[in-house]
ZAVEXKE-547498 format. One line per 3 residues: number of its first residue (from 1); their letters; for each residue y negated, x, z negated of C-alpha. Coordinates in nm, 2 decimals, always signed. Example, Ala and Ser with C-alpha at 12.3 -4.5 7.8 and 13.67 -1.06 7.14 Angstrom:
<rs>
1	as	+0.45 +1.23 -0.78  +0.11 +1.37 -0.71
</rs>
This chain:
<rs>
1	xxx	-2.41 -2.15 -10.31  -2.34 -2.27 -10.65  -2.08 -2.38 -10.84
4	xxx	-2.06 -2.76 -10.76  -2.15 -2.75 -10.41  -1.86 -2.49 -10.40
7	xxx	-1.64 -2.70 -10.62  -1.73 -3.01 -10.38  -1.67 -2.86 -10.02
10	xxx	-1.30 -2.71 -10.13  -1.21 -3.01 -10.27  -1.31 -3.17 -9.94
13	xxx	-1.18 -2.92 -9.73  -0.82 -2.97 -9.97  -0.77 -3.29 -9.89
16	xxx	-0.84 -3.22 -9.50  -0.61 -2.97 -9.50  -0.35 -3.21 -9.68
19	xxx	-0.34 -3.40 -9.33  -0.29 -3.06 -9.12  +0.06 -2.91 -9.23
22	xxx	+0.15 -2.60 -9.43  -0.02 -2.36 -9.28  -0.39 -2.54 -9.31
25	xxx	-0.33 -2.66 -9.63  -0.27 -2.30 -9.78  -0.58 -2.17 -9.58
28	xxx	-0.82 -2.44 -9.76  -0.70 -2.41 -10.12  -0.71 -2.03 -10.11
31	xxx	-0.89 -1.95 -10.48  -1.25 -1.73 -10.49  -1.24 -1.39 -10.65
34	xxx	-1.21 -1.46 -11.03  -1.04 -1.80 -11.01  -0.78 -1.99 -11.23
37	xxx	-0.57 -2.16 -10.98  -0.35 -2.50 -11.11  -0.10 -2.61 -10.88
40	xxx	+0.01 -2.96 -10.83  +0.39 -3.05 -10.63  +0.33 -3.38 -10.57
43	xxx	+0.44 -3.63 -10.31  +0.16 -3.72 -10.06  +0.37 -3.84 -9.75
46	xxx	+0.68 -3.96 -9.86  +0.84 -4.27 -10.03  +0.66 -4.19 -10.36
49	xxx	+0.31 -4.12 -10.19  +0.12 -4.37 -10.35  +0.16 -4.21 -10.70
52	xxx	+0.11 -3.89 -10.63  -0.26 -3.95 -10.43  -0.30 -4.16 -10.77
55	xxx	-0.22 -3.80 -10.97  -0.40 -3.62 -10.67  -0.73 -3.80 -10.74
58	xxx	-0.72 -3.82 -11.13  -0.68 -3.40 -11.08  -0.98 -3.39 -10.83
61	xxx	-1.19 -3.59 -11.11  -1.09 -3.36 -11.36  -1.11 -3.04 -11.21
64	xxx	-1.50 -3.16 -11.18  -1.49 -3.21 -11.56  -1.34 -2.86 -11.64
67	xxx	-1.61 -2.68 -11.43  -1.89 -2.86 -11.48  -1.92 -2.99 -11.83
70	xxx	-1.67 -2.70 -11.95  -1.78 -2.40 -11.78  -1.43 -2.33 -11.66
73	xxx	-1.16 -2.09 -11.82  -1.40 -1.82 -11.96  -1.68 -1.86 -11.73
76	xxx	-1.37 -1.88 -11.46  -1.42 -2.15 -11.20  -1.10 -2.36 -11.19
79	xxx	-0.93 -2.43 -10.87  -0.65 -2.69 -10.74  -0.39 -2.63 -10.53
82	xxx	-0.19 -2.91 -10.39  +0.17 -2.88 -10.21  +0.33 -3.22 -10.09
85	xxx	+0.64 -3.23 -10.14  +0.73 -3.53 -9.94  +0.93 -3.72 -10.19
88	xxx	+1.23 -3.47 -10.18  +1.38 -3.29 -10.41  +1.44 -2.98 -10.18
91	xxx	+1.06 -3.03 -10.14  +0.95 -3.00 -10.48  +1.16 -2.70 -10.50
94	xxx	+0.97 -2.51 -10.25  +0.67 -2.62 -10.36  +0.72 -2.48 -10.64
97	xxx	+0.82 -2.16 -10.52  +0.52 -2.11 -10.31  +0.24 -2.21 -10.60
100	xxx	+0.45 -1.97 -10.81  +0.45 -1.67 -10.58  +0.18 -1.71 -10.32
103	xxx	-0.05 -1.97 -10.47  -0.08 -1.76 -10.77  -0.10 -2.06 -10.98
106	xxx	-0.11 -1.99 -11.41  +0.11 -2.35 -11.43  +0.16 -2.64 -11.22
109	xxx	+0.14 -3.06 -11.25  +0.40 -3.29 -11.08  +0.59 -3.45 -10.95
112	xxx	+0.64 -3.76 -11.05  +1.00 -3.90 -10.98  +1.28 -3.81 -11.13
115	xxx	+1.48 -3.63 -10.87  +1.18 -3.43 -10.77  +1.13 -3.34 -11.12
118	xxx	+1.48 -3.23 -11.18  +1.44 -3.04 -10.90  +1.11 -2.87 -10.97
121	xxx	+1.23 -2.82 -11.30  +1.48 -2.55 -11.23  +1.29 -2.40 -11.00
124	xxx	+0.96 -2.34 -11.28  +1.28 -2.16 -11.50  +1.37 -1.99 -11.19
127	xxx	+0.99 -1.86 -11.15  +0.89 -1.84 -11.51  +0.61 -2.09 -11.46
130	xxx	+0.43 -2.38 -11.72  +0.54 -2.69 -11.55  +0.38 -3.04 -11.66
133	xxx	+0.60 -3.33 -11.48  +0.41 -3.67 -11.43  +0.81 -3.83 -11.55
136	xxx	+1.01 -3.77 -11.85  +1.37 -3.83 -11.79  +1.63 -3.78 -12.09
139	xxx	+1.80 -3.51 -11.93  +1.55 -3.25 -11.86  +1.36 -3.33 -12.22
142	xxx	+1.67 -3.35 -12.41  +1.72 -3.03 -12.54  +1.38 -2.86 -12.46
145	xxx	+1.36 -2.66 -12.13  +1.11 -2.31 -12.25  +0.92 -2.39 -11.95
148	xxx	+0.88 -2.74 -11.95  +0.66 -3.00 -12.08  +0.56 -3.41 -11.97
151	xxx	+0.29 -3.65 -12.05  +0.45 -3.90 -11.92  +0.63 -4.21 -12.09
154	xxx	+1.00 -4.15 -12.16  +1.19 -4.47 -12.08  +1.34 -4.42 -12.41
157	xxx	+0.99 -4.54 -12.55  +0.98 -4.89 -12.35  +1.34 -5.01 -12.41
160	xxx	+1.31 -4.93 -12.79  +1.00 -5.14 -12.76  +1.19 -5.42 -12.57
163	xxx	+1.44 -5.43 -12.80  +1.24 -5.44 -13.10  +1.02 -5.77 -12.95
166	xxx	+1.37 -5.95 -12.88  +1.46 -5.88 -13.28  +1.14 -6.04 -13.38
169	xxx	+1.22 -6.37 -13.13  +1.55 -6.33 -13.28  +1.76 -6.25 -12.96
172	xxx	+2.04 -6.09 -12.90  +2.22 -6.19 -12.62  +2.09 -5.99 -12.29
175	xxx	+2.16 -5.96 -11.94  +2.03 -5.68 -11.75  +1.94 -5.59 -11.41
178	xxx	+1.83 -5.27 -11.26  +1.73 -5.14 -10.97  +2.01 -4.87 -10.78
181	xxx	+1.79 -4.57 -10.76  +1.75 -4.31 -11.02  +1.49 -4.46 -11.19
184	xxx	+1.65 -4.80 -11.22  +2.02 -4.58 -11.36  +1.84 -4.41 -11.59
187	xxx	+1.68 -4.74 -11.75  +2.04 -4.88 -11.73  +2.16 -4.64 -11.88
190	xxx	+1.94 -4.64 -12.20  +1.94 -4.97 -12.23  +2.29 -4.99 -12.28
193	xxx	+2.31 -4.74 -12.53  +2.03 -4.84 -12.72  +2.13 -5.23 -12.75
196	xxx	+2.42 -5.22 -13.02  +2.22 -5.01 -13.29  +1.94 -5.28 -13.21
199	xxx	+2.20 -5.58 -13.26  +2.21 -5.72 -12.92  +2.48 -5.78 -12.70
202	xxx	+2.48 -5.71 -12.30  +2.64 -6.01 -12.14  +2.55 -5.86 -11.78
205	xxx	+2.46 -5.60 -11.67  +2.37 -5.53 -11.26  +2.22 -5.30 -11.04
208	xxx	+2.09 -5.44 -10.70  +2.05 -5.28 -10.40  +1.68 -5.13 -10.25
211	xxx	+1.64 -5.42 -9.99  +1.79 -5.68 -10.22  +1.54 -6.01 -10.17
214	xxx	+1.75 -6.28 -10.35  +1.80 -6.30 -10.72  +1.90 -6.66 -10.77
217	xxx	+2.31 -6.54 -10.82  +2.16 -6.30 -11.12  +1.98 -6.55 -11.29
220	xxx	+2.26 -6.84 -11.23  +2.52 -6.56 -11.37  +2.28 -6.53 -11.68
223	xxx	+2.26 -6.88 -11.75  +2.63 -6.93 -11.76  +2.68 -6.67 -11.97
226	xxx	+2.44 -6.79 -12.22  +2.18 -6.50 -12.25  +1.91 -6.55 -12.46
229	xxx	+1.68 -6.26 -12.21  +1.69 -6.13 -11.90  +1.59 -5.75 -11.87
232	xxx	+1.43 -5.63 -11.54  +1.41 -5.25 -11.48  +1.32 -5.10 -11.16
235	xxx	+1.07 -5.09 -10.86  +0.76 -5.31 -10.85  +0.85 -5.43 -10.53
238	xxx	+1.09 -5.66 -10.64  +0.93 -5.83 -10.92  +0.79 -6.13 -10.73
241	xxx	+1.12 -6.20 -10.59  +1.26 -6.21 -10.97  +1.00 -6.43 -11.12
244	xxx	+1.01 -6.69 -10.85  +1.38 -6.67 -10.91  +1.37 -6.79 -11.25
247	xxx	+1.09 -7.01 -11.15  +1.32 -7.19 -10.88  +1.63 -7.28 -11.15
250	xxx	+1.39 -7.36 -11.41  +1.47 -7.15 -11.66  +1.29 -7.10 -11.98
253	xxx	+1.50 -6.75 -12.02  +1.24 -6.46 -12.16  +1.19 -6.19 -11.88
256	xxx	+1.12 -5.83 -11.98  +1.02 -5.61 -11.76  +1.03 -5.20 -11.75
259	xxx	+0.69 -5.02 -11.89  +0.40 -5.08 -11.63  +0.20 -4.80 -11.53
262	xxx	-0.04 -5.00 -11.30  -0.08 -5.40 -11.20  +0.33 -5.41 -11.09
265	xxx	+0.36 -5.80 -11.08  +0.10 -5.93 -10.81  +0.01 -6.20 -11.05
268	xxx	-0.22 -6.43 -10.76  +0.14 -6.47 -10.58  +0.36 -6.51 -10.87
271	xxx	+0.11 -6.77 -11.00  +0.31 -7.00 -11.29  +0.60 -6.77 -11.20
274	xxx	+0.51 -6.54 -11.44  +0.41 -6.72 -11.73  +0.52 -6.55 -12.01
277	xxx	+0.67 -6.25 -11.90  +0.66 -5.99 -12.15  +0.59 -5.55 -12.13
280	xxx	+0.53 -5.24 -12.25  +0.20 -5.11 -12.04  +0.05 -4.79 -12.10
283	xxx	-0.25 -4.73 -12.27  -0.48 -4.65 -11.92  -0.39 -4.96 -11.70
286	xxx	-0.42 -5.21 -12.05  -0.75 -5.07 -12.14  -0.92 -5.39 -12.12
289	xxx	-0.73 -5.49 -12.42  -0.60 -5.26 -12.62  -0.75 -5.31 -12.98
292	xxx	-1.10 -5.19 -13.09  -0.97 -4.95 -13.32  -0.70 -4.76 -13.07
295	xxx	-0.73 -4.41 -13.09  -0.93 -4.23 -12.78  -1.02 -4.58 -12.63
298	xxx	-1.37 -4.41 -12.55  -1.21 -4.14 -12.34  -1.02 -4.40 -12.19
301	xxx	-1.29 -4.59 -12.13  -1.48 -4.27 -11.97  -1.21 -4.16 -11.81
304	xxx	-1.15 -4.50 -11.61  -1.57 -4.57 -11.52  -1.55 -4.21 -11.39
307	xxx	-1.24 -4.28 -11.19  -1.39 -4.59 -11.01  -1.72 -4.42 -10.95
310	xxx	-1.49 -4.16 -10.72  -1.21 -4.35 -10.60  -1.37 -4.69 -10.56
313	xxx	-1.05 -4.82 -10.81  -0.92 -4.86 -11.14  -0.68 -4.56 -11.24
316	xxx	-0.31 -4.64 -11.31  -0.06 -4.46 -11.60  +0.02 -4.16 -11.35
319	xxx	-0.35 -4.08 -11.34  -0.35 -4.08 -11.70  -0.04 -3.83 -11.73
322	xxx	-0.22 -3.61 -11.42  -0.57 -3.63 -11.65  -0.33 -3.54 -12.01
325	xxx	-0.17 -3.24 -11.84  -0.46 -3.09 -11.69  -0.64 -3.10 -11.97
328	xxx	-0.34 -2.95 -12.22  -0.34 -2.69 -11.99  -0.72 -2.61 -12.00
331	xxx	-0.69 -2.59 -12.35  -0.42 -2.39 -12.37  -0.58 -2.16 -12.13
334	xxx	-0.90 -2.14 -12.29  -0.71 -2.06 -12.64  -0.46 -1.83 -12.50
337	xxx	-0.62 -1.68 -12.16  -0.44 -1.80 -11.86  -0.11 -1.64 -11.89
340	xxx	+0.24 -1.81 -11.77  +0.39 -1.70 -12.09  +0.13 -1.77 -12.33
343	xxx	+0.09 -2.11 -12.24  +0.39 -2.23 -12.35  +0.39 -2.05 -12.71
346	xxx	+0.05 -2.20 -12.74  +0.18 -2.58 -12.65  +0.43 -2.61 -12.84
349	xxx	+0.23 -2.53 -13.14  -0.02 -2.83 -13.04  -0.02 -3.11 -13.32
352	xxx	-0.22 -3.47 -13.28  -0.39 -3.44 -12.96  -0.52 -3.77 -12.88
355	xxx	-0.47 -3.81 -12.54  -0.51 -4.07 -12.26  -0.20 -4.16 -12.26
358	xxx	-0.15 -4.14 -12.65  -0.12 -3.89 -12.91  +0.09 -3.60 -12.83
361	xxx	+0.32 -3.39 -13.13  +0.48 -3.11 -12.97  +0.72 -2.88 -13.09
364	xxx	+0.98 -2.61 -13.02  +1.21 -2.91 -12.97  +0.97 -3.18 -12.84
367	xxx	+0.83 -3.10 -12.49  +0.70 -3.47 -12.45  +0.53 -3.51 -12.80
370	xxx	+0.46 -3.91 -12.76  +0.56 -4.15 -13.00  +0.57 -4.57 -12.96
373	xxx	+0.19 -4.59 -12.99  +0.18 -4.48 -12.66  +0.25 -4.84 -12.54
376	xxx	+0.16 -5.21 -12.64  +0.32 -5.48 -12.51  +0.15 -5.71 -12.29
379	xxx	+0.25 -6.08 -12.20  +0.12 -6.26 -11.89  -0.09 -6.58 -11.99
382	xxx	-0.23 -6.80 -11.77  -0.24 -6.52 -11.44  -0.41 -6.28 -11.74
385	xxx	-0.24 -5.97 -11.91  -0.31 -6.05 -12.30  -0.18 -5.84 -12.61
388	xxx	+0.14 -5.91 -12.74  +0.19 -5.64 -13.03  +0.12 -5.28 -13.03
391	xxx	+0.44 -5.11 -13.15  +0.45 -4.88 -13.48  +0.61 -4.54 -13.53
394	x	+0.64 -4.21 -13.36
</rs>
């Protein structure tokens, strides 16, 4: 049997197995003789399942890529192996442990929220393993951690670019309301400390709880206190509710919402609710208008037609950091040969790779490597997203 047919039927019998439990899934993703294994904690049943299939299926794609077009590590087929960590933290722990010891993974991808990542994190120190998280929170970038690395869009990145839209409308007056779960704190968080070296003042600042519906008493509480924008950061699923909500006291207030990483506002129901809101997006889901001249737009574009061939769907930002990761780690594999301690000496060492997601510069110090041209800001037109501004600087 050759390669792709072999390639093919484990992939099919992965994602089987994905449905059985433990035991089946460790059965199916068992390596042939020879193998690179890349492991991939990611959450398939839990609250966060949606992005990590998204990751899942961007890996499948490009494991195809690796062995077909690339002739693997070395003449080396390259194999997946996925553990679901169902959204926990204690989950991404252990699948960590068990791609690092039994799995005999050379690095692993995922997973893609924060507390799962933190998680997994000191586990891959624990085990001495390359770890690529699909989320880059301040504190597990910030100093480096040896073992560590992310392709994915530090927060950091899209409230600088916020910020630096509101100078240029010239305001500085904000309120700001965040979603109460980790990745609405952490946006919080940065905000607040990035807002007075920017020059703007927070007037309000709010965090709302997961099942909160109504937003009318955030927007009336912005208006009396005379903002000049109103800052959303936090889960998608509330973003209808907070457009019609500015919609329904007829306010003319600027909303700015957290970086996209996929469609986020279901622009058919917000309608003329979201006229004018205003965004970082990354580079994968804003393909259709990013400017000609954007570096690796062909890949993108590649990248995305191969992903809806597959997966009957457009790819979203976590694909993008799943496709950037694998694809560091092939190269660093092919360069340094697929050793757990080489791959790290070898990444940090990696200088203007244009990526999917943007152009990576790591260092001894810089485990993320992205720099504001990762985003552009998008603003909603007419039920559209059009291009605002692509922000300078790295």
């Amino acid at each position: 049997m050759g390669g792709t047919t072999r390639l093919t039927g484990m992939a099919l019998a992965l994602l089987a197995a994905l449905a059985a439990g433990p035991a089946a899934r460790s059965r199916a993703a068992e390596a042939p003789p020879g193998a690179v294994a890349i492991g991939a904690a990611l959450d398939l049943s839990g609250r966060g399942a949606a992005l990590g299939k998204e990751a899942r299926d961007a890996l499948l794609l490009e494991i195809d890529r690796a062995n077909q077009a690339g002739g693997g590590i070395a003449g080396r087929e390259i194999v997946l192996r996925v553990v679901d960590t169902a959204g926990s933290p204690e989950g991404a722990a252990e699948a960590v442990q068990e791609l690092a010891r039994e799995g005999e993974a050379a690095a692993i991808i995922g997973p893609v929220s924060i507390p799962e990542a933190l998680a997994a994190a000191r586990e891959a120190a624990k085990q001495q393993i390359p770890l690529f998280t699909l989320t880059a929170p301040e504190e597990l970038f910030d100093p480096a951690r040896p073992w560590v690395f992310s392709t994915a869009i530090p927060a950091s990145l899209g409230a600088k670019a916020i910020f630096s839209h509101m100078a240029a409308l010239g305001a500085s007056r904000m309120a700001l309301l965040g979603s109460g779960d980790p990745e609405g704190a952490e946006g919080r968080a940065l905000l607040s400390a990035l807002a007075p070296p920017a020059g703007v003042t927070i007037l309000m600042n709010e965090a709302y709880r997961p099942n909160e519906h109504n937003f009318l008493p955030f927007f009336h509480a912005a208006r009396v206190r005379g903002v000049e924008a109103f800052v959303h950061w936090g889960r998608a699923q509330a973003l209808l509710a907070v457009v019609r909500a500015r919609m329904a006291l007829d306010l003319g207030l600027p909303i700015y919402l957290e970086t996209a990483l996929g469609p986020g506002l279901d622009l058919k129901e917000a309608g003329r609710a979201a006229e004018g809101v205003v965004f970082p997006a990354a580079r994968v889901p804003a393909a259709a208008i990013l400017p000609p001249d954007s570096p690796g737009l062909r890949e993108i574009a590649e990248f995305r037609e191969a992903f809806i061939r597959r997966h009957r769907r457009t790819p979203d930002g976590v694909a993008g950091f799943a496709a950037d990761a694998f694809r560091l780690l092939v190269g660093a594999m092919r360069a340094a040969g697929p050793s757990r301690a080489r791959i790290p000496k070898y990444l940090v060492d990696t200088r203007r790779y244009t990526g999917l997601t943007g152009r990576f510069d790591f260092s001894e110090t810089d485990h993320n490597g992205l720099g504001a041209d990762a985003l552009i800001m998008v603003r909603i037109r007419q039920g559209q997203w059009t291009l605002e501004s692509v922000p300078e600087g790295r």
